[in-house]
C-alpha atoms as one frame of an Amber mdcrd trajectory, in Angstrom:
protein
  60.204  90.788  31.200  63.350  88.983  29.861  63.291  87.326  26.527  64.114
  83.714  26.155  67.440  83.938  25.164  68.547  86.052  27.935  67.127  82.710
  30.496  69.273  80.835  28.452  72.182  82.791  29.230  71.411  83.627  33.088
  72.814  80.126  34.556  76.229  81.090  32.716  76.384  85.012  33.051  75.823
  83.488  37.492  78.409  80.939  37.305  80.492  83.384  35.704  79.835  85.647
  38.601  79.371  83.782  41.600  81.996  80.735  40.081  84.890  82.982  40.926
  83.857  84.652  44.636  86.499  83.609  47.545  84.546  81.197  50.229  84.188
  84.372  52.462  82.783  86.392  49.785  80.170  83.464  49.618  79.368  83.350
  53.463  79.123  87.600  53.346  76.365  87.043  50.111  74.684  84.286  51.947
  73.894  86.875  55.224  73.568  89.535  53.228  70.998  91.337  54.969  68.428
  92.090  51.898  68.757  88.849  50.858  65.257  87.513  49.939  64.069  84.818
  52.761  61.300  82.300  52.408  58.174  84.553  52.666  59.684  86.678  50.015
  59.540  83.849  48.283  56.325  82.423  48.539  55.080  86.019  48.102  56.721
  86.261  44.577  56.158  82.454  43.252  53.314  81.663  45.024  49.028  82.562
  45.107  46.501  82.234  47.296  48.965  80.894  50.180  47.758  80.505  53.929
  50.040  80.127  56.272  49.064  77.461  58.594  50.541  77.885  63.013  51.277
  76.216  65.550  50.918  72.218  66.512  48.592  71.496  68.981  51.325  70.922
  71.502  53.393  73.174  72.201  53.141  76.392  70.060  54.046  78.643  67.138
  57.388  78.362  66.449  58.287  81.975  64.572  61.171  80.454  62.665  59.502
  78.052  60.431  56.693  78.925  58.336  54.638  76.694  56.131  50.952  76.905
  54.442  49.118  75.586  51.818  49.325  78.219  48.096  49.354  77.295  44.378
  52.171  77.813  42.468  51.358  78.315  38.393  47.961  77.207  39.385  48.831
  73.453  41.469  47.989  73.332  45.023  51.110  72.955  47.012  52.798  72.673
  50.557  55.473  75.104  51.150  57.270  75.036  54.344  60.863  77.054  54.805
  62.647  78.781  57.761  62.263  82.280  58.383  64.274  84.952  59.606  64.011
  88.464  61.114  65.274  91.319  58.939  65.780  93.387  62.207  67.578  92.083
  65.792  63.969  92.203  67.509  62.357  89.734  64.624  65.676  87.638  64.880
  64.994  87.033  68.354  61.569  86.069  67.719  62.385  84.004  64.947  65.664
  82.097  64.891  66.690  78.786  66.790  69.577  80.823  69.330  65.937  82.142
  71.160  63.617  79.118  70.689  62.227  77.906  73.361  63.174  75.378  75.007
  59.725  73.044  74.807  60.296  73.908  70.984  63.894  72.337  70.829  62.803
  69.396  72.866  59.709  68.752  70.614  61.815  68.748  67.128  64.839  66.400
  69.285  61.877  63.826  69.931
C-alpha cells in the first residue's frame, strides 16, 4: 500500500511521464492490449456488482455493460463499454459487429 505522500506525488511523477509522449505514442498506450477495460474496473473499485442484460426489445448488446455495485460502501450505477481482449470477444463485443437492430435502436 502506498503512503500518503507518494498519492501526492503520483499526478506529477504521470504528467511528467505521459506530459511528454508524441500523439502516436498516446494512441499506441490507449490500445494497448493489457490495458485495463471497464469490468476490470468495476472488479477492482467496485462490491457486490450485478450486471444487469439486455432491454426488453431487442437484446444484449455485448459491448456495453452496466449493473448496479457499491463503491466504498454507496449503492451505485455503473455502466461503461466493453471490449474483447481476443479477436473472437472483439467480434462479439465492439460496434464494427453489432447488429444491426442494435444500431438502429441507439440511432432512435
Amino acid at each position: 500500500m502506498r503512503s500518503r505522500s507518494s498519492k501526492k506525488n503520483a499526478p506529477n511523477s504521470n504528467l511528467r511521464f505521459y506530459g511528454n509522449l508524441t500523439p502516436w505514442q498516446r494512441v499506441m498506450i490507449a490500445r494497448h492490449p493489457q490495458r485495463p477495460y471497464t469490468l476490470d474496473y468495476i472488479r477492482a473499485i467496485c462490491t457486490d456488482f450485478i450486471e444487469l442484460h439486455g432491454d426488453r426489445s431487442f437484446s444484449d448488446d455485448a459491448a456495453l455493460v452496466g449493473g448496479l455495485a457499491r463503491f466504498e460502501g454507496t449503492p451505485v450505477v455503473v455502466i461503461g463499454q466493453q471490449k474483447g481482449r481476443t479477436v473472437q470477444d472483439r467480434c462479439t463485443g465492439t460496434s464494427a459487429c453489432r447488429t444491426r437492430k442494435a444500431t438502429e435502436k441507439r440511432c432512435v
